[in-house]
Structures are given as structure tokens and as C-alpha cells.
DRENKE-659908 format. One line per field, with one value per residue: x, y, z of N, C-alpha, C in turn; residue number from 1; residue in three letters. Coordinates in Angstrom, 3 decimals. Layout:
<rs>
nx = X,...
ny = Y,...
nz = Z,...
cax = X,...
cay = Y,...
caz = Z,...
cx = X,...
cy = Y,...
cz = Z,...
seq = NUM,...
type = ala,...
</rs>
This chain:
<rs>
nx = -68.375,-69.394,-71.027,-70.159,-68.719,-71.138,-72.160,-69.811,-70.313,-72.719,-71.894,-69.874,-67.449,-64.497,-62.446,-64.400,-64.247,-61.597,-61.247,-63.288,-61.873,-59.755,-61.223,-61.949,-59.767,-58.757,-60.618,-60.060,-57.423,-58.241,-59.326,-58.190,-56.310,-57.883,-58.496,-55.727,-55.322,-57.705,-56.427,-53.737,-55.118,-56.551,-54.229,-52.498,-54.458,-54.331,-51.780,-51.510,-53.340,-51.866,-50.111,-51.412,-52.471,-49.832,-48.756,-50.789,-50.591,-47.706,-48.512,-50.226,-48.100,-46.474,-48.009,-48.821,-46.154,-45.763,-47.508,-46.559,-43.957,-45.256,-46.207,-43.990,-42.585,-44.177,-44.283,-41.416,-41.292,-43.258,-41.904,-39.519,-40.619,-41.531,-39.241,-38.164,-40.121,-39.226,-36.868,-36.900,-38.632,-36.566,-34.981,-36.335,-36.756,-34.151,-33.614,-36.129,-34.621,-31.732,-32.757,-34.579,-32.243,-30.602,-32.824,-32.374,-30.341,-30.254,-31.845,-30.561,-28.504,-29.722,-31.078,-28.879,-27.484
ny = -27.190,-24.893,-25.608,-25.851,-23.264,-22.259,-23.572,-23.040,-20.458,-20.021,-20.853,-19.074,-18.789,-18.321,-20.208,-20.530,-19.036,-18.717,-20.543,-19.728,-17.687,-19.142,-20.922,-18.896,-17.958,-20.078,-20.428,-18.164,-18.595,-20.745,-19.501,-17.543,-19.862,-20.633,-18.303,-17.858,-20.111,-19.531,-17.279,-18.513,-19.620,-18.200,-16.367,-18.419,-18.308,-16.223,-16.119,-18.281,-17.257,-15.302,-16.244,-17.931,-15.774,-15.009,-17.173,-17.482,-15.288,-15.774,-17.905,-16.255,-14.564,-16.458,-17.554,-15.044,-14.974,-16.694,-16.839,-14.192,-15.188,-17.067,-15.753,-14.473,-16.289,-17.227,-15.214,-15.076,-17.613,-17.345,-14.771,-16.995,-18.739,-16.639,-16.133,-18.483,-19.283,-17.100,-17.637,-19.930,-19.375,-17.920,-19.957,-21.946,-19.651,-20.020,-22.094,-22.722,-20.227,-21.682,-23.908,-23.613,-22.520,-24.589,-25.909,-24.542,-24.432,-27.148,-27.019,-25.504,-26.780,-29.360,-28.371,-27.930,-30.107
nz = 24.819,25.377,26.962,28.926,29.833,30.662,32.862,34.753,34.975,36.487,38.789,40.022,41.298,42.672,41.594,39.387,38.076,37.134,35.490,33.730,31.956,31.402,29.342,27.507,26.721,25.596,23.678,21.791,21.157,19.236,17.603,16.859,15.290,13.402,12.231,10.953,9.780,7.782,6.520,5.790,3.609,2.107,1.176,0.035,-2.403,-2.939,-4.117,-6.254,-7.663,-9.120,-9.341,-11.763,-13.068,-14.183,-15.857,-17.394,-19.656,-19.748,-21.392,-23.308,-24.701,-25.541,-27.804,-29.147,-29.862,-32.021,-33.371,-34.608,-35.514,-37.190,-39.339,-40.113,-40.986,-43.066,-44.892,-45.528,-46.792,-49.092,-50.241,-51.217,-52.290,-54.658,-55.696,-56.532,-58.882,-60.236,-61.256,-61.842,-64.163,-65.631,-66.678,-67.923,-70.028,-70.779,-71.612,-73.754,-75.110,-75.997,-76.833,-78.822,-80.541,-81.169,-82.538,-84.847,-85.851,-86.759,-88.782,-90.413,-90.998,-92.313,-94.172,-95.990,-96.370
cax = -67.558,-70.478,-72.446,-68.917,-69.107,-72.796,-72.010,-68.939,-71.119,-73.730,-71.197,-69.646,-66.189,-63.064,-61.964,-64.685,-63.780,-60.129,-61.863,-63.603,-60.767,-59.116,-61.804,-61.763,-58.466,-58.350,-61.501,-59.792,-56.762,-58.769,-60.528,-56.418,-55.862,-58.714,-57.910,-54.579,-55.810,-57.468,-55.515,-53.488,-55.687,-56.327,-52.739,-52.083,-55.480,-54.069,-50.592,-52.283,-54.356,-50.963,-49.250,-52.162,-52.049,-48.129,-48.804,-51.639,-49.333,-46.810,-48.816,-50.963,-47.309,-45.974,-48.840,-48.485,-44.933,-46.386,-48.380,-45.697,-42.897,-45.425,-46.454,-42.847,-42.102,-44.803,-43.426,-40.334,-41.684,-44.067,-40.758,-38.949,-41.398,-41.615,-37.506,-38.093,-40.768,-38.362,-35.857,-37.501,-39.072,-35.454,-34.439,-37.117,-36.302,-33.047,-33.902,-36.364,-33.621,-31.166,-33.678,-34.307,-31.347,-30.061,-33.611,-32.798,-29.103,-30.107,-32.767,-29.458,-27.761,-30.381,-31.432,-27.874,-27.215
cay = -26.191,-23.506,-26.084,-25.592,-21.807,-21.921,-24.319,-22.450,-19.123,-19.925,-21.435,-17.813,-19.009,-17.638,-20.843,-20.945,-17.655,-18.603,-22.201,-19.181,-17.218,-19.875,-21.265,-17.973,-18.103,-21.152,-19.978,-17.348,-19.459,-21.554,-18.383,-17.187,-20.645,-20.832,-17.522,-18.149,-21.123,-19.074,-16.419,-19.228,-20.124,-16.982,-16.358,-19.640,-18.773,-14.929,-16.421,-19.387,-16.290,-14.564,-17.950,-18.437,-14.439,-15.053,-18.108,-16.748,-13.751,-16.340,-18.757,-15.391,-14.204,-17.535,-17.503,-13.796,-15.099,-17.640,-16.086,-13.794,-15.766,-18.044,-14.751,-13.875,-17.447,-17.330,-13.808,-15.562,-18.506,-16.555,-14.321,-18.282,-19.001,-15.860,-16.343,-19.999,-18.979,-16.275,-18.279,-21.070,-18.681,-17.877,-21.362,-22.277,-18.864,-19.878,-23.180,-22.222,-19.764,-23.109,-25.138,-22.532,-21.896,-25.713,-26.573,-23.381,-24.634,-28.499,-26.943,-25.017,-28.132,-30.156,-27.578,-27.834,-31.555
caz = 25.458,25.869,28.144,30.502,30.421,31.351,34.180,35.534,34.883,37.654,39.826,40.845,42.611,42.034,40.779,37.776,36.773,36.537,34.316,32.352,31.732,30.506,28.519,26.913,26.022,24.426,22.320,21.046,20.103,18.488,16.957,16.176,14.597,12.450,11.211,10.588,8.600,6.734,6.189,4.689,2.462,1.274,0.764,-0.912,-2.922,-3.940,-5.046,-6.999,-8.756,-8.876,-10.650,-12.719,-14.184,-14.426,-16.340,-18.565,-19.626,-20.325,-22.576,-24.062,-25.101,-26.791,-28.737,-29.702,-30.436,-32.519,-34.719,-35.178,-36.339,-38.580,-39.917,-40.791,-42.024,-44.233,-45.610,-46.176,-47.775,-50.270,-51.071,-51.767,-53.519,-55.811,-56.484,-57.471,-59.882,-60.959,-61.289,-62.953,-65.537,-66.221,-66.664,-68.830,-70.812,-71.057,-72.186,-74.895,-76.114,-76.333,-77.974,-80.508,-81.339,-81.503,-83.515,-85.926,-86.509,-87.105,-89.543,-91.076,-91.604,-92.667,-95.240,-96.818,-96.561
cx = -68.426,-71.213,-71.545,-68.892,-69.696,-72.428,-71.097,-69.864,-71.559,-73.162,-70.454,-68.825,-65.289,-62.545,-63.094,-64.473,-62.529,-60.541,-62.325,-62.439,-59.872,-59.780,-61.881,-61.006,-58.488,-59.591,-61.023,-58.525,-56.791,-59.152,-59.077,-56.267,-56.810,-58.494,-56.907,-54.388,-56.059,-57.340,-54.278,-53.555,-55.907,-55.381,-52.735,-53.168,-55.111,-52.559,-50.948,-52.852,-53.031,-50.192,-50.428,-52.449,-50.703,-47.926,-49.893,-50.754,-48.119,-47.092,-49.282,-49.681,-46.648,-47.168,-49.000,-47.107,-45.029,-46.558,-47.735,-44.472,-43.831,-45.929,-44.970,-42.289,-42.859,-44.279,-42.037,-40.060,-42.897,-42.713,-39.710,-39.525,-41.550,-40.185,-37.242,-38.648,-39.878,-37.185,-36.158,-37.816,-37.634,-34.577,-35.003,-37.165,-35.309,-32.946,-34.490,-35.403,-32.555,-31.890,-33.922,-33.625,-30.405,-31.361,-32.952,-31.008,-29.135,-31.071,-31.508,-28.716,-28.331,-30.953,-30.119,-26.597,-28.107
cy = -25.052,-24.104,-25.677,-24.445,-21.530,-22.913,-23.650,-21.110,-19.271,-20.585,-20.300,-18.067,-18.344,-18.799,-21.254,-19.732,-17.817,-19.459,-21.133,-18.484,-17.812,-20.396,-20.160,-17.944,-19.079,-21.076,-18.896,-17.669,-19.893,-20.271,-18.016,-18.437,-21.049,-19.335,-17.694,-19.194,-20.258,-18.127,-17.009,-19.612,-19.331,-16.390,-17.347,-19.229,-17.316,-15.370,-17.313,-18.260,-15.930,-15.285,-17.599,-17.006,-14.496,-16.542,-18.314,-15.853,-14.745,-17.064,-17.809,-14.842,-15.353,-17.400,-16.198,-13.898,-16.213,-17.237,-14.840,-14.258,-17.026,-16.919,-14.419,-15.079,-17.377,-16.176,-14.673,-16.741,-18.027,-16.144,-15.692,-18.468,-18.181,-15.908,-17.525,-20.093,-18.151,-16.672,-19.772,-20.606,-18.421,-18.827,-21.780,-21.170,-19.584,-21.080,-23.147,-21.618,-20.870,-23.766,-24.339,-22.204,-23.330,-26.364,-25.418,-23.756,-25.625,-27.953,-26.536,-26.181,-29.103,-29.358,-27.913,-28.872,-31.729
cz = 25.993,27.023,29.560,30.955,31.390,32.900,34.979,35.497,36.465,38.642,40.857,41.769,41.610,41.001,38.990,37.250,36.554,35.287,33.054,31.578,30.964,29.413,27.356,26.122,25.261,23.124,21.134,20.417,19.436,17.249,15.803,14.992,13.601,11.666,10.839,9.773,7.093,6.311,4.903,3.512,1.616,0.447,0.095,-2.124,-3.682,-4.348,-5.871,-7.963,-9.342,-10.010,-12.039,-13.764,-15.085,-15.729,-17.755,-19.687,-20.231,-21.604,-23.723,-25.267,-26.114,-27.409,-29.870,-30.546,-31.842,-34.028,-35.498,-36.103,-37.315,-39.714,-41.495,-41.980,-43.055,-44.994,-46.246,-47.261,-49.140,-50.897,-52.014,-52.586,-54.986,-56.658,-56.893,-58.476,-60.502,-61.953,-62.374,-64.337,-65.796,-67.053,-67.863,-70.258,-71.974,-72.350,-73.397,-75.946,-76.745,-77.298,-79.083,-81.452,-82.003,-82.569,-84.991,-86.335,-86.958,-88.167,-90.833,-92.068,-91.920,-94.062,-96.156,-97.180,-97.417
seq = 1,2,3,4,5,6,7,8,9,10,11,12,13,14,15,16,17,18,19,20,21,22,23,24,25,26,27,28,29,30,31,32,33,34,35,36,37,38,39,40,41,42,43,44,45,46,47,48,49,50,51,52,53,54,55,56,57,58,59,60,61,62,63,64,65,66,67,68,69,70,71,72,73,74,75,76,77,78,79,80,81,82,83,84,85,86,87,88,89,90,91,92,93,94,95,96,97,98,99,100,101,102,103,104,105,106,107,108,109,110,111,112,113
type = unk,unk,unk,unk,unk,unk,unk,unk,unk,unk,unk,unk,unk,unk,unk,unk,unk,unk,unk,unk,unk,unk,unk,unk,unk,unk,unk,unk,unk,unk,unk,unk,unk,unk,unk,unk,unk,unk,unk,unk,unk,unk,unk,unk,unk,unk,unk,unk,unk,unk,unk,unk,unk,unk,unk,unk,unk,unk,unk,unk,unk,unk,unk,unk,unk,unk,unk,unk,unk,unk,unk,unk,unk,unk,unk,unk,unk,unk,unk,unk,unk,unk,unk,unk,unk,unk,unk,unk,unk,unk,unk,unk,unk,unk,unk,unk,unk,unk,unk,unk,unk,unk,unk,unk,unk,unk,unk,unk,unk,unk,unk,unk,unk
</rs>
């Protein structure tokens, strides 16, 4: 396309300056449509960043959510745990007291048989 310029250049008619004129033009269409490419791309390439913050930010947050609620579960399962032990030691209290009191009455009645 530049060798056509240069050839209409040193030709000096009206009609190669209309040929440049136009050649012009369509360079700078071209020039338009390659920016406009990438302009595109750019754009497609700052919403893609745009997604990929929005999408960071999303996963950074479930994970924050994460570690929060296994936090809390574990809180809640330690506290289970301390009221089953509680609760057990009660049991096993209770039990002892039973057995004590059923060995210490068969001792009663075995003493006086």
C-alpha cells in the first residue's frame, strides 16, 4: 500500500491525489478499526480484571465465612461436649449413689439372715 502512495506521489495529477486521498482514508479506517479492536480488548481485558476482583472478593469472603461458622461450630461442639461430660458425671454419680445404697441394703439383709 505505501509502494501505491509513492507511485501516485510522483505522478502529480489530480486524479492521484484523489487515489491518495482515498488511500488515506482507508489507512486511517484501518488505523480506526485496529483501534477499536483494541480498545476492545482492553475493555474485555478491564472487565475480565473487574470479574476476576468480583470473584476473588467473593471466594476471599466464603472462606472468611468458613472459618467463621467452623469456628462457631466448634464453640458449640466443645460446649456439647462439656454438657455430656456433665451430664455423664451425673449419671455415673447417680449410679454409684444407687449401687451404694442397693450394695449397703443387701449387706443389711445378709447380715440378719
Amino acid at each position: 500500500m505505501l509502494s501505491i502512495i509513492i507511485i501516485l506521489l510522483t505522478e502529480r495529477s489530480s486524479l492521484g491525489s484523489v487515489c491518495i486521498n482515498s488511500a488515506v482514508r482507508e489507512e486511517k479506517r484501518q488505523q480506526t478499526f485496529i483501534g477499536d479492536i483494541i480498545y476492545k480488548v482492553f475493555w474485555v481485558a478491564k472487565v475480565g480484571q473487574i470479574f476476576r476482583a468480583i470473584l476473588s472478593a467473593f471466594i476471599y469472603t466464603c472462606l472468611k465465612l468458613e472459618k467463621i461458622f467452623e469456628s462457631k461450630s466448634h464453640k458449640i461442639a466443645s460446649k456439647l461436649k462439656a454438657k455430656i461430660k456433665k451430664e455423664n458425671f451425673k449419671i455415673k454419680k447417680k449410679t454409684k449413689y444407687i449401687q451404694s445404697k442397693f450394695f449397703l441394703n443387701c449387706t443389711i439383709v445378709f447380715n440378719f439372715s
